[in-house]
Every structure is written in C-alpha cells, then in structure tokens.
N, C-alpha and C positions, 0 to 999 in steps of 0.2 A: 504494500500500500504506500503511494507517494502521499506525504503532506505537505500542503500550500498554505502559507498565510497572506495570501493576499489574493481578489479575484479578478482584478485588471490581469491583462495578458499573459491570460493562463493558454499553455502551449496545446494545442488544438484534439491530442489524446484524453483532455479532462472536459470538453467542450461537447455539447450535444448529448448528455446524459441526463439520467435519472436522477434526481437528485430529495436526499432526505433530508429533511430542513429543522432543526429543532436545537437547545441547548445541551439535553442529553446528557444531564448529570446522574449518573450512577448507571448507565446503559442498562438498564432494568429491564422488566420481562414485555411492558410496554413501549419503549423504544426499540427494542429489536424487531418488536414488531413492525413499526414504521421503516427501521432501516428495512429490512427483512420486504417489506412490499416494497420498496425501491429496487431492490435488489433481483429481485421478482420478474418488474419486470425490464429493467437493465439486459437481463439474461434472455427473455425472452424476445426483445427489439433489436440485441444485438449492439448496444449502446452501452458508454460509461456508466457504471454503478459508483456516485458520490453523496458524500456526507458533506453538509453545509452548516458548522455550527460556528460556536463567538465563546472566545475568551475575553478577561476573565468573564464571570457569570455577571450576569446585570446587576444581581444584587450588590455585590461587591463596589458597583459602581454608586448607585445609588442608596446603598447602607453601609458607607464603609467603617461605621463604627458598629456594625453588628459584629456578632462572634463568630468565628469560623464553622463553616456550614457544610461544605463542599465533599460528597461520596466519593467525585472519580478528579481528583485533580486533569488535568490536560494528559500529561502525562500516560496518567492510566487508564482516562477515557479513548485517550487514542489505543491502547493497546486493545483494549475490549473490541472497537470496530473494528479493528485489525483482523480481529480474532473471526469475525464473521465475513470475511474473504472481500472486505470493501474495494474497489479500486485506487480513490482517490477520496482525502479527505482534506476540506478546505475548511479553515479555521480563522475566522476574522477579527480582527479584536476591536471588543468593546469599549467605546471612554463614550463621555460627554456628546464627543462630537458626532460620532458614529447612531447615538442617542434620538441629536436631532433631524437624523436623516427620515423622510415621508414614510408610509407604509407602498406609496406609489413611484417612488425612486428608487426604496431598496427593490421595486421588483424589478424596475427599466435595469437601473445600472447593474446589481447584480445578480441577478435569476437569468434576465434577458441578455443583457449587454454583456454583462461578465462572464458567465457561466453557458450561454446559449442552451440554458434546458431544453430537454426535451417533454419532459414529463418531471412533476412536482408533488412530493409527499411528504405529509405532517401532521401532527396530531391531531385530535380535534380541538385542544385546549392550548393551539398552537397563538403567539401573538405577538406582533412586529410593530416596527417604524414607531414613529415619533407618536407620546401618547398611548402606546399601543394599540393603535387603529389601523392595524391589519390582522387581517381575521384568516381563517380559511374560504370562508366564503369569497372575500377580496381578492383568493386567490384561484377560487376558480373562475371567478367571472372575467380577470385579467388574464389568463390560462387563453381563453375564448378570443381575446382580444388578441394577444400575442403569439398564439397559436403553442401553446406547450397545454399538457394534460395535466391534471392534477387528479390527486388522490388524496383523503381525507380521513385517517383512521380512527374507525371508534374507538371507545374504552376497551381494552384489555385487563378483563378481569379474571379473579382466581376463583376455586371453587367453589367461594362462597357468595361471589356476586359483586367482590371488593375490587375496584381498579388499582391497578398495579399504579402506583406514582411515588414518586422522588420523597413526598413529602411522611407517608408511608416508613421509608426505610429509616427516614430520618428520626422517627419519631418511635420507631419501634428500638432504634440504636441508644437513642438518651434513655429508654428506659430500661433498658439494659437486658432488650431480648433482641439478640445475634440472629437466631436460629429463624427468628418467623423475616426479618431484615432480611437475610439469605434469600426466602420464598417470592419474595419480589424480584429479588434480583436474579434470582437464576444460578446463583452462584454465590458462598461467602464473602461478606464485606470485609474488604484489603485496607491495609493502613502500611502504605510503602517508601519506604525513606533508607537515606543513608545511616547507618551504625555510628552512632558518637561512642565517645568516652564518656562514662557515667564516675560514678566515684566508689567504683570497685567494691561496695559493700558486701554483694552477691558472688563473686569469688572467696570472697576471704570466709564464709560460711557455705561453702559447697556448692553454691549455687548460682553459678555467673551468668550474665544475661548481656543480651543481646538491645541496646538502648535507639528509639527514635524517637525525634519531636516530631510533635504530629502538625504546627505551623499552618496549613488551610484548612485542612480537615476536619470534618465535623468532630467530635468531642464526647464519643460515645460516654454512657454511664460507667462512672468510676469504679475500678474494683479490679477482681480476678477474674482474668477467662481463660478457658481450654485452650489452645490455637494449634495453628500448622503455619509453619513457615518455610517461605520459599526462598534459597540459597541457589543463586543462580550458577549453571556450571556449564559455559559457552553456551550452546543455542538451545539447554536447555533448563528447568528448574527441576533443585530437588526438593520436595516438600520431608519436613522434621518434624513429629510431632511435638509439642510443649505446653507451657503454662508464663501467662506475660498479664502484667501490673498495668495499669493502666490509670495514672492517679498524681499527685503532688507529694507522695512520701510524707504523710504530715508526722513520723514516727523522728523525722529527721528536720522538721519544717520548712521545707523547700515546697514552691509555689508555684513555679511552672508546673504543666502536666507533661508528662512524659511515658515512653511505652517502654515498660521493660520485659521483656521477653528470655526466658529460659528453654532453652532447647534440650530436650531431654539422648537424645541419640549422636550429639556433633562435640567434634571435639576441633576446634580451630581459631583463628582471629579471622575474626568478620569486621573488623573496623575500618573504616571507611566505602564497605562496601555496601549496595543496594541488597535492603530483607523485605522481605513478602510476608505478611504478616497475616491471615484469615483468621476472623473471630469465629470458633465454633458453637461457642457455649459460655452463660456467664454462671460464674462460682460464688462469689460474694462481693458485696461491698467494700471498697478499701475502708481500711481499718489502723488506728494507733496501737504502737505495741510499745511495751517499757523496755525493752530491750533486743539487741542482737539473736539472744534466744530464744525469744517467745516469739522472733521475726521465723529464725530457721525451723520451729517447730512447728509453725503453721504454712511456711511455704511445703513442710513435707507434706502435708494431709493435703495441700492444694494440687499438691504434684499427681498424689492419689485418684482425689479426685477425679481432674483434669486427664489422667490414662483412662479411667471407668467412663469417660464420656466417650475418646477419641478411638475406644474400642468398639465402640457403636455405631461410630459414625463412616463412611465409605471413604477410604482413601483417596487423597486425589490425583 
C-alpha cells in the first residue's frame, strides 16, 4: 500500500478509483465495512481501491485541550488498512484552515479534481467541509453532477442490534472492559510505542517490564491486564504472553501514566525498540502498596491470574 499526504498531483495509478472516505479511528468492525464496499467494488470495475482520511483527528483541532482520545494513532490506522489489501491510502491533514474549506470545494478540489473518483463510499454518519454541511446525501446528488457513484453504508451492527462505532470502544476501554472493546473492533485494542527506561523497580524484584507512554492514546481504565505483546522480528511479529500496569504508580507517587508490561516467556532488551501491546483482559484496579513486597507478592497472583485468562483465550 503507497501512502500520500497530499491530493494535488497525485501520479495517475491512484487517480480514477474507488474511494472510502471517512476519519476511521480505530478501523473497527464498521469501517471495514465501508473500506471493504470500496474495495468491492475497486475489484470488480477494475479500478484503484483508496482510503481518503485526515490527520490529526478534528477533535484535536478543535478541542485541543481535551484528553487524549485516539484508538489507532496514524501510524497504526495505516497498518490496519494495510492489512485489508488497500491500494493506496491518502491522508490529508487537518488545521484550521483545511476547516474552512466548503463541503462543495472539498468535493470539486479533492474527490473530483484531486482524486478523479470514480465511485465514492462512506458512512452514513459521514460529515464534511466547513460547518459540517456535507452530508452523504450532498454527496450523492454531486456524484450525479460530477459523474462518480456513490455508496452510503448503513449501520453495522452486532448481534444484539448495537452499531459498531468508535465511541463504543472508547467507552467500553475507560471502563475497563478490553474484551467487549475487542468485539467492535474485530480485533484486540493495541497500545504501540517505543520501550523507554523506567526506573528498574521491576527487575530488581523478579519482574522486569517492558515501559511505554501512551502520549495520544486514549487512556484506558487504570489497573492490571492480561496482554500479549508483539516483539517485532523482520517482517514479522512474535506475540508473548504477559501481564502490564497501566496507571501513575501512586505506591511511588509518580503522575504520569505509563504502561508497564511484563513479558512472561522473553528474555532480552527491548529498549528503544517498537512493542505491541493487546489488552486481553482487565484484573484489577491499580492499587497502593506499602512496600517493594507486598508490590512482588501481588504482581505474582496477577501473573496467575493473567496465564488463567490467556489460557482461554486463542493465540494470535
């Protein structure tokens, strides 16, 4: 998959396709579906299969004093469409000024002009341009005008009649259920970053760990979870089962949150290197302890724990 951030003179292999249009945070069970009917029918016209989103997310722009919110940073929302064989993914970035562009220019300059679609797919809860006064509808009546087709996906829901959406995982994550978060997504929620140096506490009682700031990322509920972590090794990952903290250490009163992860099967330095981190299962709430001891004797029951979960659960 090539990606482009930018849609002025794009080189004529990304031109005259299908294109799925949407922000597409956390690539969920309902966004694939949209990419997925782009894809569709990409394959069947014989035409580019493209994903058309916008960094950062709008919220960011217009609440940047809210709290870090973000399932699939850029990063690993691109890996995700990757993952469903996209051809080309175009990523435009959001400010201000990108803001005030129409809902009727973002179609001329970039749908039309830029992109030369051919056909146009997006959510139903899809919403553009200045205002947000571009709809789907908007965008099939200019479809008509401009001659590209559009497609307009309903809700994608699960078995119990609930639409799959973003807000969904987010909310299933701060309360500190992983597992139903996962059913949305299709897949466990990742929390993926480079390995810092921590302050070695976790070595020096048997139980060293693997440390990342989580920096956009939403900010799942504090505590212990089960995980699996992915330790990349050339073109492919090997997942580890474990057990990783996710909290401010108030045992030690340090204030940032931070993810520490113990890898129950590896034995190596992973610092500075990118970990894959899936939450499988939440174990408890972080907790103060009076000391070094009563820290190692509860990481060991959580270690327990956390094997009696990952023995149930299907490898990945």
């Amino acid at each position: 998959m090539r990606i482009f951030r930018h849609f002025e003179d794009l080189p004529p292999e990304v031109k005259g396709g299908a294109v799925a249009i949407g922000n597409f945070d956390g690539v969920h069970m309902g966004h694939r579906e949209v990419i997925g009917e782009a894809g569709w029918i990409a394959k069947a016209h014989r035409i580019p299969w493209v994903v058309l989103t916008f960094e950062p997310h709008p919220r960011m722009i217009f609440m940047p004093k809210q709290d870090p919110f973000r399932i699939t940073p850029f990063r690993i929302k691109a890996r995700h469409v990757e993952e469903m064989d996209v051809d080309h993914l175009v990523c435009l970035q959001f400010d201000m000024d990108f803001a005030k562009v129409s809902a009727e220019d973002f179609i001329q300059k970039v749908l039309v002009d830029g992109l030369a679609a051919k056909h146009v797919v997006c959510g139903y809860d899809f919403y553009f341009g200045a205002k947000r006064q571009g709809n789907p509808d908007m965008l099939l009546h200019k479809g008509r005008e401009h001659g590209f087709g559009f497609t307009c996906v309903n809700p994608v829901t699960d078995n119990g009649g609930e639409a799959y959406s973003s807000t969904r995982v987010r909310e299933y994550l701060v309360e500190g259920e992983p597992h139903q978060a996962s059913g949305v997504l299709g897949r466990p929620f990742e929390i993926e970053g480079r390995v810092v140096e921590g302050d070695q506490r976790g070595r020096s009682i048997g139980f060293p760990t693997c440390n990342i700031e989580l920096h956009e990322y939403l900010k799942p509920a504090l505590g212990v979870y089960a995980i699996r972590a992915g330790v990349d090794h050339g073109t492919h990952t090997v997942w580890h089962d474990g057990v990783a903290n996710i909290g401010k250490r108030p045992t030690f009163d340090k204030r940032d949150i931070l993810l520490e992860a113990h890898l129950f099967d590896f034995e190596g330095d992973l610092y500075g290197k990118h970990l894959r981190v899936a939450l499988v299962d939440f174990i408890r709430p972080e907790q103060k302890f009076d000391g070094l001891d009563e820290i190692k004797e509860q990481i060991a029951k959580d270690c327990i724990q956390a094997k009696d979960i990952l023995k149930s659960t299907k490898p990945f």
